[in-house]
C-alpha positions in Angstrom: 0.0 0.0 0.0 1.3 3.5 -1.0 0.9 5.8 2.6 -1.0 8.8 1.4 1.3 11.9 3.0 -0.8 14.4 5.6 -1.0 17.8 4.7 0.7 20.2 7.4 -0.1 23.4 5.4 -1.9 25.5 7.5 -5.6 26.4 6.1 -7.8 28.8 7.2 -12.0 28.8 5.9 -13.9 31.7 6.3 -17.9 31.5 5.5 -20.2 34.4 4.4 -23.6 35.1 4.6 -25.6 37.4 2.8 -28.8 39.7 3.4 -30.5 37.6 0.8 -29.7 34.1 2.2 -26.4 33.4 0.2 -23.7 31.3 1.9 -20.1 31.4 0.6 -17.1 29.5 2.3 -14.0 30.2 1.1 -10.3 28.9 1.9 -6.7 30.5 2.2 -4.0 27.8 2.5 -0.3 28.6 3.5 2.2 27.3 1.0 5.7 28.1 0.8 5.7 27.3 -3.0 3.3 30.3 -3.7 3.5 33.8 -3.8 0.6 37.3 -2.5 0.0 37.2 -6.5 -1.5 34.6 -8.9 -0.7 31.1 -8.7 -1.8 28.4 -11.2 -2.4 25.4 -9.3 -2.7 27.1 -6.2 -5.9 29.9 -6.7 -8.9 29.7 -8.1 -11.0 32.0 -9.3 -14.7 32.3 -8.6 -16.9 30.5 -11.3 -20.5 31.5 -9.9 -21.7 34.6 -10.7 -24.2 34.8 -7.4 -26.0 38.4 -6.9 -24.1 38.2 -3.7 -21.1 37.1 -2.5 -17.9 36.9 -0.9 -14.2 36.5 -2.3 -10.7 37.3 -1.9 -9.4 39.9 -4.1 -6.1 39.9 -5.7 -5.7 43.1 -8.3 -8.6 42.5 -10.7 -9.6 38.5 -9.9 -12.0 37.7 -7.5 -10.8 34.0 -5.8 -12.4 31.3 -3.7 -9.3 29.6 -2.8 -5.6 30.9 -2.6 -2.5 30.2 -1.7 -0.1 32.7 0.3 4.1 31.8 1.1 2.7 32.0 5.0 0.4 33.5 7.7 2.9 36.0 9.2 2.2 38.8 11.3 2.6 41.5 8.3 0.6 39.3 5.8 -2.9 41.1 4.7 -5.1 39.1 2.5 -7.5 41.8 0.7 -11.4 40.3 1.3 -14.4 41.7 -0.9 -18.7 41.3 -0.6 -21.2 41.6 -3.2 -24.2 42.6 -2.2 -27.7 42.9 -4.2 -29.1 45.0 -1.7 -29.0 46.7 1.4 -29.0 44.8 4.3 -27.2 42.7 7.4 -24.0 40.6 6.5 -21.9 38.5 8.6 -18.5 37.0 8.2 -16.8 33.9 10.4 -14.1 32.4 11.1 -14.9 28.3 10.2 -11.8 26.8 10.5 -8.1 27.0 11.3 -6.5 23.7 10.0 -2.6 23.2 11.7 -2.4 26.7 13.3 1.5 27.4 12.8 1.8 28.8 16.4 0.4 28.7 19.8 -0.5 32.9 20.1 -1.7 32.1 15.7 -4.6 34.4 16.1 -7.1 35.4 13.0 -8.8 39.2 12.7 -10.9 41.1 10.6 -9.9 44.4 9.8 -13.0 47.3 8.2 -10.9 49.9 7.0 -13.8 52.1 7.0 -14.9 51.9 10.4 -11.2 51.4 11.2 -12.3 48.3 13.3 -10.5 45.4 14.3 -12.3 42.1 15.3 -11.4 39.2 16.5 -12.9 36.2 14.1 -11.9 33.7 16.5 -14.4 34.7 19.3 -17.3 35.8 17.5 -18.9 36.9 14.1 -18.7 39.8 12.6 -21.9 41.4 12.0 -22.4 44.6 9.7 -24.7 46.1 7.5 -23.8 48.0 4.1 -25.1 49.5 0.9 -25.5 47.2 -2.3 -22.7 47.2 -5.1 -19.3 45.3 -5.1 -16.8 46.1 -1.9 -12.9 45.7 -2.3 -11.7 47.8 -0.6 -13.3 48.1 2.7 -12.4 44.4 4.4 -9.2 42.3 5.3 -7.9 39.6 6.7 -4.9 39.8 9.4 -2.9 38.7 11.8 -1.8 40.8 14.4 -3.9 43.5 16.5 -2.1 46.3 18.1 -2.8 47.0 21.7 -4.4 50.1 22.8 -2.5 52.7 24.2 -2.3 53.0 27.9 -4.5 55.9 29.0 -4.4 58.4 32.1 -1.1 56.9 33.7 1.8 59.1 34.2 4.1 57.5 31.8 1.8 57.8 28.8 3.5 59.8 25.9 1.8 62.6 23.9 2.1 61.7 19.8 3.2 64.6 18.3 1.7 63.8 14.3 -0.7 66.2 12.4 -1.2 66.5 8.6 -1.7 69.8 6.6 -2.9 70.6 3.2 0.3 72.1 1.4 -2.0 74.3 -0.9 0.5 75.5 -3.3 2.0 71.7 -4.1 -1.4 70.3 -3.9 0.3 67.6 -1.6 -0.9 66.1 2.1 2.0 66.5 4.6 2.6 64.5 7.3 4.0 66.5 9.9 5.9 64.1 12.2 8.5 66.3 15.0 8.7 62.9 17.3 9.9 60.9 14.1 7.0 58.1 15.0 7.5 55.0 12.5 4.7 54.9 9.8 3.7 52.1 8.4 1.2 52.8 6.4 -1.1 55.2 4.7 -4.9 55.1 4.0 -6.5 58.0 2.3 -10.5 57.7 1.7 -12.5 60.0 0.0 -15.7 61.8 2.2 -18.2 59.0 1.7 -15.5 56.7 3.4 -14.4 55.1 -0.3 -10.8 54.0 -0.1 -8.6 56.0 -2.4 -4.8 54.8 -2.3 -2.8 53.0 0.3 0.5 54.8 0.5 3.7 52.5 2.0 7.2 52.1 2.7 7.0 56.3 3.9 10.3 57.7 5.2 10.7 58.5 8.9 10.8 62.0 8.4 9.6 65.5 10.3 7.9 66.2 7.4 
């Protein structure tokens, strides 16, 4: 007899349901032979086209199943919703198949409530407007912890942003030299814009 070999890749199923009834369940599986882009063999693109939905998005394609190098704290996997109509959502955490550490922890981050929550002890609940959202959810791994408030060692942040009129440019003023990781500039209806990165420790 040939012994079939287990499957230690860590894999992660997250299920959605819609205002309308529809269920979706879809899987990200950690694989050191794939890449944060497309991989044949490894991703696959949704088939259905359901008036609602959910999927990951990667650039343009809209997947039920991926394949990421690994689960790392840094890693962000982009998640999207289709929705025919207003109404009440909710997104879960299914399973985690081998966690690959004991503290492995899975979150859902809403950029435009610039929320956090925790899948892994209970679902997240929201409603929205109809139309196709992909830039509003994602999927991480790590959730910073609060700052400490009303104690005497707490530090004042020093960080403000101006309109620089004359170079039509958005300056981040920054005299404490605070590490910035990232970026997010919406729009005033809360519509994601661009994600600006890798920005400079600077004072300005």
């Amino acid at each position: 007899k040939i012994k079939k070999e287990q499957d230690s890749r860590t894999k992660i199923r997250i299920t959605f349901n819609s205002p309308k009834g529809y269920h979706r369940q879809i899987l990200v599986t950690a694989d050191a032979l794939t890449t944060n882009g497309f991989d044949l063999g490894y991703d696959a693109p949704m088939a259905e086209n359901n008036i609602e939905d959910m999927f990951w998005v990667q650039e343009d394609k809209m997947l039920v199943i991926q394949g990421v190098p690994n689960f790392d704290l840094d890693q962000e996997l982009p998640l999207g919703i289709k929705l025919k109509e207003q109404g009440e959502f909710s997104i879960q955490l299914d399973t985690i198949q081998n966690s690959p550490r004991t503290d492995f922890n899975v979150y859902l981050y809403d950029i435009t409530k610039d929320s956090i929550h925790d899948l892994q002890e209970s679902i997240y609940t929201e409603t929205a407007d109809s139309g196709i959202l992909k830039d509003r959810f994602r999927v991480i791994f790590y959730k910073e912890e609060p700052p400490k408030t009303g104690g005497d060692d707490d530090e004042l942040i020093d960080l403000n942003i101006r309109h620089g009129y004359t170079l039509r440019e958005l300056q981040i003023l920054n005299s404490q030299l605070i590490p910035i990781s990232k970026v997010y500039l919406f729009d005033l209806n809360g519509k994601l814009i661009q994600v600006f990165e890798n920005i400079e420790t600077e004072k300005e």
